[in-house]
C-alpha positions in Angstrom: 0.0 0.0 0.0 1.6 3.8 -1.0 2.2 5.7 2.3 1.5 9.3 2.1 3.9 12.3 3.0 3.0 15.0 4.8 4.1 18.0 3.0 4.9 19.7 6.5 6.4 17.0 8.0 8.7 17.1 4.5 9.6 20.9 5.1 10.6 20.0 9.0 13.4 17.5 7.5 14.9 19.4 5.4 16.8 21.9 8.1 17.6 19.0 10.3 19.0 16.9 7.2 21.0 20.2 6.1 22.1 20.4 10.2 23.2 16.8 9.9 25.1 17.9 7.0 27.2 20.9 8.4 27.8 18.7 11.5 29.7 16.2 9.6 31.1 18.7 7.4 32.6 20.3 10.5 33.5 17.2 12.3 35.3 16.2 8.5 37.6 19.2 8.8 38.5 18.7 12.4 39.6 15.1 11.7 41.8 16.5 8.9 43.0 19.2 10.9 44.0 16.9 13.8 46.0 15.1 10.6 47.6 17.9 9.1 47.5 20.8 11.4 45.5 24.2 11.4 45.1 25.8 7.6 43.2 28.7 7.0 39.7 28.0 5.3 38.5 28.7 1.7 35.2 28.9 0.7 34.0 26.7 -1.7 33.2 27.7 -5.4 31.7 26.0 -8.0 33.5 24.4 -11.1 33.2 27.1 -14.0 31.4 25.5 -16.8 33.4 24.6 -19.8 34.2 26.8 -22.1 32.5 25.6 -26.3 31.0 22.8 -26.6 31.9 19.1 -27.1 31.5 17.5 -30.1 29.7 14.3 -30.0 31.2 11.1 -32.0 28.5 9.9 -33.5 24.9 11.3 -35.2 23.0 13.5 -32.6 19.8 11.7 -33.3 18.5 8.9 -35.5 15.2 10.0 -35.9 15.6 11.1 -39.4 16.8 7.8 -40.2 14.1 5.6 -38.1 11.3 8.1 -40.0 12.8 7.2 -43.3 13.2 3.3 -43.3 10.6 1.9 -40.4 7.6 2.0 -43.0 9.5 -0.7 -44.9 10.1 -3.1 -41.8 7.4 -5.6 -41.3 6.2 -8.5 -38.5 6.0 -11.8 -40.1 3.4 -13.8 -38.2 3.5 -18.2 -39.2 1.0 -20.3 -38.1 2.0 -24.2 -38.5 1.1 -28.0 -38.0 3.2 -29.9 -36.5 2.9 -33.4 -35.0 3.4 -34.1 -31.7 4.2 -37.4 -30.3 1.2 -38.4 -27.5 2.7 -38.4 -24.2 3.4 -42.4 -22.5 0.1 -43.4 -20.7 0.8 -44.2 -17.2 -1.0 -46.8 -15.4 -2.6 -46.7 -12.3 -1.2 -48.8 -9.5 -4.2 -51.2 -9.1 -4.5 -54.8 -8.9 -5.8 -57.2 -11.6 -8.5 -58.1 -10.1 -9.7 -54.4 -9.2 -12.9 -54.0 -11.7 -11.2 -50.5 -13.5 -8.5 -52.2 -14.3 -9.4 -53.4 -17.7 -10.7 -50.4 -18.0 -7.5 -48.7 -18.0 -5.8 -50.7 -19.5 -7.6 -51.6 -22.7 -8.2 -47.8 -23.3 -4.8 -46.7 -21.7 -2.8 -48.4 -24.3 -4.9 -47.4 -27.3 -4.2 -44.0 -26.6 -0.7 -44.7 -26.2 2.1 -42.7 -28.8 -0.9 -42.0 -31.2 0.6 -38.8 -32.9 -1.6 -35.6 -32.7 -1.5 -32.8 -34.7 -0.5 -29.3 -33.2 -1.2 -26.1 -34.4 1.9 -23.7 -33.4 2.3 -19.8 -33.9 5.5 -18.0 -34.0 6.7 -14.1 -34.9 9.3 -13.0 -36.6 10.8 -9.8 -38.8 11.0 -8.8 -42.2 11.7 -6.2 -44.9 10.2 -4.7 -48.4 13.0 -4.4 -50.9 10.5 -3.5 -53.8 7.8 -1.1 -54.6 6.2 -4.8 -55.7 6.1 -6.4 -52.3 9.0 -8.2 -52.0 10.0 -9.0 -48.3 13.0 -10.3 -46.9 13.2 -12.6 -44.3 15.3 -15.7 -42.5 14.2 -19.3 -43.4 13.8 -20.5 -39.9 11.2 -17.8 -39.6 8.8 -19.4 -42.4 10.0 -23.1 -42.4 7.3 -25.6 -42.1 4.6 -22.8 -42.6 0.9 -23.3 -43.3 0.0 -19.9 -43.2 2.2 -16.6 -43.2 0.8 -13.2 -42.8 2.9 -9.8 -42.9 2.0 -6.7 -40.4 2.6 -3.7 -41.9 3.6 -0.1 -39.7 0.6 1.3 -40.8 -1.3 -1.7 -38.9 -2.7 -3.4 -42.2 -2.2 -7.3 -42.0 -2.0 -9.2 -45.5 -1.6 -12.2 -46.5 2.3 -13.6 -47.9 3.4 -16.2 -50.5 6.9 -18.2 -49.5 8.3 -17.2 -53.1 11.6 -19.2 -52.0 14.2 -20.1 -49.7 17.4 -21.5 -48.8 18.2 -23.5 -45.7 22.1 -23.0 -46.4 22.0 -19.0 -45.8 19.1 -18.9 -43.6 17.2 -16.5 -45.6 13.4 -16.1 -47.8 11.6 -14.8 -49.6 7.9 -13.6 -49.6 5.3 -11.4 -51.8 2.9 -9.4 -50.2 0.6 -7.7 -52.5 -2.1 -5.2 -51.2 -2.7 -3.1 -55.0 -0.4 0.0 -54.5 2.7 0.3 -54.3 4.9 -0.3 -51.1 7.5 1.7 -49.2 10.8 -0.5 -49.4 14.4 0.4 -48.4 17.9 -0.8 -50.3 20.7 -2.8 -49.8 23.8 -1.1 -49.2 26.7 -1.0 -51.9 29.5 -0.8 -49.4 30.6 -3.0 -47.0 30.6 -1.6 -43.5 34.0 -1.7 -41.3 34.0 -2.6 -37.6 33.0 0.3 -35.2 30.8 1.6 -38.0 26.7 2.6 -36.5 24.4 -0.2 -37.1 20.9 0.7 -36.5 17.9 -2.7 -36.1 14.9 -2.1 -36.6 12.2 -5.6 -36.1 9.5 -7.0 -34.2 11.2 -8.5 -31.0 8.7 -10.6 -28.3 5.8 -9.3 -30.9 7.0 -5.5 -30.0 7.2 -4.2 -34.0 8.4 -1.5 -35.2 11.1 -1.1 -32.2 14.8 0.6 -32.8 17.8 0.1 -31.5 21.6 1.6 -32.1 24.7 0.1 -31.5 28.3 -0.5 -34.0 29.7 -3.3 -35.7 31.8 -5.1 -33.3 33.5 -7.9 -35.6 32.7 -9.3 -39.7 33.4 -13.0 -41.1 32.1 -14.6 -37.9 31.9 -18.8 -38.4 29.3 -19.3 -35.7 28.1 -22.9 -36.7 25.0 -22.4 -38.5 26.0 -23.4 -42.3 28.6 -24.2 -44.4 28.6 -20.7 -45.3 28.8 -18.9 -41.9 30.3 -15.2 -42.7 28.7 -13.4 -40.3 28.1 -9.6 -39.0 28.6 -9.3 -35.3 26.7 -5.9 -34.1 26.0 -5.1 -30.3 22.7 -3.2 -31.2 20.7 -5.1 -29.0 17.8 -8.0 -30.6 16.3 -10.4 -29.6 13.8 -13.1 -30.4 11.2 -11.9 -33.1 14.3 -9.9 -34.3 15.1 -13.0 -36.7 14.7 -11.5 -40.9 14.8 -8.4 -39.8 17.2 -5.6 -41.7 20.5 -4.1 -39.7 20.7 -0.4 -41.5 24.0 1.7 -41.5 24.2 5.0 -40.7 22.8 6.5 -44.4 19.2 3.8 -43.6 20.8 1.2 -46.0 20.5 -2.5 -45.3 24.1 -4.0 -44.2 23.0 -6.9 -43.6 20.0 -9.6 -42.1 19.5 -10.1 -38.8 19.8 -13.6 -37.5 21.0 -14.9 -34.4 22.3 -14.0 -30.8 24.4 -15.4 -28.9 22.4 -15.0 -25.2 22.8 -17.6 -22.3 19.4 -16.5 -20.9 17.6 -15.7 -24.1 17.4 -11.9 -24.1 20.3 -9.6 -25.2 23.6 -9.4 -24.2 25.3 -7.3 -27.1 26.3 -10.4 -29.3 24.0 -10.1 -32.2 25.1 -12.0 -35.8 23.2 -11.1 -39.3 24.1 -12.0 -43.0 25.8 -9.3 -44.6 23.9 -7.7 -48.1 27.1 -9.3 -50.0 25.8 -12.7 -49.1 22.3 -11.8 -48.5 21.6 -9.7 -51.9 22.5 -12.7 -54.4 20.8 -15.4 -53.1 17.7 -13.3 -52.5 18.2 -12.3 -56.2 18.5 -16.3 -57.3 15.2 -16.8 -54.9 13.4 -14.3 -56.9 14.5 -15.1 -60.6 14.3 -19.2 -59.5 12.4 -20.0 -56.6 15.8 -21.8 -55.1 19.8 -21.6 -55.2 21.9 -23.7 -57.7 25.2 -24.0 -56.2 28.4 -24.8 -58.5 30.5 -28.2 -57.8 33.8 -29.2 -58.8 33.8 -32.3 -57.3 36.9 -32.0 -55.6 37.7 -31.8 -51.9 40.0 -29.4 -50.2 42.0 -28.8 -47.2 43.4 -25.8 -45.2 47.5 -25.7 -45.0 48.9 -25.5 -41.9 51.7 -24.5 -41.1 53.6 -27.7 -40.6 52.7 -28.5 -44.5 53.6 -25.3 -45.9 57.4 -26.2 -44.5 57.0 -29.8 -46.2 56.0 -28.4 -49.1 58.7 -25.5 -49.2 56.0 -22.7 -49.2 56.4 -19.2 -47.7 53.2 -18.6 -46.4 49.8 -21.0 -45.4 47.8 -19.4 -48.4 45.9 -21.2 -50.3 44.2 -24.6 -50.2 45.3 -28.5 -51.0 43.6 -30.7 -53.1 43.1 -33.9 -51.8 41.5 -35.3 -54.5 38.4 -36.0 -57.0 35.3 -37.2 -55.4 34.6 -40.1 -57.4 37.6 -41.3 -57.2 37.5 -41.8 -53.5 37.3 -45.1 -51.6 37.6 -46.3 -48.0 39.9 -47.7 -47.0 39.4 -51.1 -44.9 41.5 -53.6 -43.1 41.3 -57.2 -42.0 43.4 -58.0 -39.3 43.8 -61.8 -40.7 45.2 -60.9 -44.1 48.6 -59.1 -42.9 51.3 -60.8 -44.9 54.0 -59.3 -43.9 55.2 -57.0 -40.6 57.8 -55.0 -42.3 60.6 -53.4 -40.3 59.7 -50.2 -38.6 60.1 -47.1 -40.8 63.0 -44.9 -39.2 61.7 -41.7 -37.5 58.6 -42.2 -38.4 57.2 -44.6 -36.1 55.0 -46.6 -38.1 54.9 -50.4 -40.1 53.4 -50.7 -43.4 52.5 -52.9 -46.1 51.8 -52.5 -49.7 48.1 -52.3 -49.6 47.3 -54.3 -52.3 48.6 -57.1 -50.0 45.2 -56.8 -48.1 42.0 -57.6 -48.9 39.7 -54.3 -49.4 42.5 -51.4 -48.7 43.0 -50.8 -52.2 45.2 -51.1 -55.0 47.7 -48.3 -54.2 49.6 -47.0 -51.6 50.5 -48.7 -48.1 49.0 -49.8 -45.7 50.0 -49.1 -42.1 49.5 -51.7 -40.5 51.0 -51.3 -36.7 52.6 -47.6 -35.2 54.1 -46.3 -31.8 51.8 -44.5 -30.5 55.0 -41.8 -29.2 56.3 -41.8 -32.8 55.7 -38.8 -34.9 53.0 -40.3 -37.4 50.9 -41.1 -34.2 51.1 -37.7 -33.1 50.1 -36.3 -36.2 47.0 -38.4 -36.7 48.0 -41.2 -38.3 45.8 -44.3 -37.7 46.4 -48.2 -37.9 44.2 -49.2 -40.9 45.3 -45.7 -42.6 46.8 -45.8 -46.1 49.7 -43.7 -47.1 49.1 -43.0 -50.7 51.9 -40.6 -51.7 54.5 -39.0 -49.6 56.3 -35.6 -50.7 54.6 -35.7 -53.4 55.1 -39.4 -54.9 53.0 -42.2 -54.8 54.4 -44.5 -52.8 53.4 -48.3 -53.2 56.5 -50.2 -51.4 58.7 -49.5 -48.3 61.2 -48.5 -50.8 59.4 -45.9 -52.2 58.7 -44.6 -48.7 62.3 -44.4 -47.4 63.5 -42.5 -50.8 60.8 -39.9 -49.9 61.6 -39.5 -46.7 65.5 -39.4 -47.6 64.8 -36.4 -50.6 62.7 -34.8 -47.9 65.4 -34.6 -45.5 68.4 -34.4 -48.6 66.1 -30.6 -49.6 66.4 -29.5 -46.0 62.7 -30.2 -45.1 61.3 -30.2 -41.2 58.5 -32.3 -42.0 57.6 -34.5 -44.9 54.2 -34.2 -46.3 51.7 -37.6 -46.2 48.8 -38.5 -48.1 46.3 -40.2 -46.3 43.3 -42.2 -46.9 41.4 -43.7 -43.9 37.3 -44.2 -43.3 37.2 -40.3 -42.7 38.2 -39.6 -46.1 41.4 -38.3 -47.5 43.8 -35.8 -46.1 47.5 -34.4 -45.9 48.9 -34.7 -43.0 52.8 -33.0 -42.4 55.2 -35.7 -40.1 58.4 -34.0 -38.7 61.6 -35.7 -40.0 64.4 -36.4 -37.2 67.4 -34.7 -37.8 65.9 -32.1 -39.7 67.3 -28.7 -39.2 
């Protein structure tokens, strides 16, 4: 319940709070002149304002820019179906020969798992980027969607078609069409640099049409999601319902699509990832023009150098990418323990025994087959595997011991630290860079 002041008994306070004051004041000074000794006293002043004025940092408002673009943001509302498993019937604790029992337990188990549909509603955000009615927004927003309905700023709801999307980039794309033409905003030419204003504008907890301002704290951010994760990170703060909405810069164009938070409660704590427009604006463009994203292949995979391999290979720098081979082409490799015709002499530094592979049934017709390793030598510590197949090594194929031990010897003979392995096992292929003992 509010408890009410007395305006008197608020007027008789005041003197004895500013009493209390100038006793402590008083005592104050008589503790520091016990400390220091007598000094005479000055009166008190107030700080003289600065002279000018300072000038702020950033934009003094972002009204102008909010006025300009909000029109164009839009809630996206998705009803669904989804089936729910029926929850595990649980029996009552009865005996046999109790009369319900039957009861319960010829009904109880019909009822059992019987999957029941469930109707579900979620929010999320969008954008116009044509005068058409062409909305942006992420996949996860519309997936499994019955129903999707677009709210407006002007507080008309209508109804949405999923033109397209693509699961890879997280994004959509819808068409709203109410007759006129539509406010829309643009994506933005040039790619924004860390600390530059990011302003988000969406429709978080079913709040549209809110703002918020903050800079962009990182770019190329792999956070999991896809294979192609190159993320914005921006602490303008969203949160869920924020997902498809735009992230504008400072000038109201679209820098990229909000998507995901990193938030161990939930709600915002500054880490906020969206798809940048150079990502964003093509595969919205092949959604539109195709309904879907054809992707090229090459049929070859790659890996990353190291380090390690760019000395075995005698490069200056990690750069680039190796290429481990062509995807047909690939086979996995296989041992049987009982086949093993030979346990050849320990390779020297190396730390492994091998056979030719073609010596054992299903590991191939090339390369060799190791077949036993120290588990302290260097080919163990790298990753090498019993049951793994050392198809080339510096760069030759190698299909005996022989061929092995001249590799390793020109490795060493060049001046390399580490000699450079290719390696099939049930994983796949890769390169995989050993040191060499008594390499300099």
């Amino acid at each position: 319940m509010p408890i009410a002041i007395n305006p008197r008994d608020r007027a008789m306070k005041a003197p004895r709070r500013a009493s209390r004051l100038a006793l402590l004041g008083a005592a104050a000074a008589l503790a520091l002149g016990a400390a220091i000794g007598p000094a005479p006293l000055t009166p008190a002043y107030a700080e003289a304002p600065l002279s000018g004025s300072v000038t702020a940092a950033g934009p003094a408002s972002f009204a102008d820019i909010v006025e300009r673009v909000k029109p164009a943001v839009v809630a996206i509302k998705v009803k669904a179906v989804e089936d729910s498993q029926g929850g595990a019937f649980e029996m009552p604790d009865m005996s046999p020969d109790d009369p319900m029992y039957r009861f319960f337990k010829r009904f109880g188990d019909q009822g059992q798992g019987r999957p029941q549909k469930r109707m579900t509603m979620s929010q999320g955000s969008g954008f116009i980027i044509s005068a058409d009615g062409y909305v942006v927004t992420n996949n996860h927003v519309v997936e499994h969607a019955s129903e999707v309905e677009v709210a407006l700023d002007d507080g008309r709801t209508l109804p949405a078609k999923v033109i397209g999307a693509d699961k890879r980039t997280d994004l959509a794309l819808l068409k709203i069409n109410d007759g006129h033409t539509l406010p829309y905003v643009e994506w933005g030419t040039t790619a924004p640099r860390v600390g530059d204003w990011v302003i988000a504008v969406g429709n978080p907890f079913g709040l549209g049409g809110s703002v918020s301002a903050g800079i962009v704290s990182a770019r190329g951010r792999d956070i999991g999601a896809g294979p192609y994760d190159d993320f914005l990170q921006i602490d303008a703060p969203v949160n869920r319902g924020n997902s498809g909405g735009p992230a504008f810069d400072s000038h109201g164009n679209v820098i990229g699509v909000n998507t995901a938070i990193y938030s161990p409660s939930g709600g915002s704590i500054g880490i906020g990832f969206a798809i940048p427009t150079e990502v964003a604006r093509d595969v919205v463009a092949a959604l539109k023009e195709k309904g879907s994203v054809s992707r090229g292949w090459i049929g070859v995979k790659i890996q990353n150098v190291t380090q390690e391999i760019a000395d075995s290979l005698g490069l200056k720098s990690t750069k680039g990418a190796l290429i481990l081979g062509t995807l047909p082409d690939e086979r996995e490799a296989r041992t049987d323990d009982e086949n093993f015709s030979e346990q050849g002499p320990e390779l020297s530094g190396l730390g492994i025994e091998v056979v030719p592979a073609t010596e054992v049934r299903g590991a191939g017709k090339e390369g060799l087959l190791v077949t036993d390793l120290d588990p302290s030598g260097a080919a163990a510590q790298k990753g090498v595997r019993r049951g793994d197949v050392i198809v080339e090594a510096g760069g030759q194929p190698v299909n005996s011991r022989r061929d092995l031990a001249a590799a390793l010897d020109a490795a060493r003979k060049d001046g390399r630290r580490s000699v450079l392995l290719r390696v099939k096992s049930a994983d796949g292929a890769k390169f995989v860079a050993v040191p060499l003992k008594g390499a300099g």
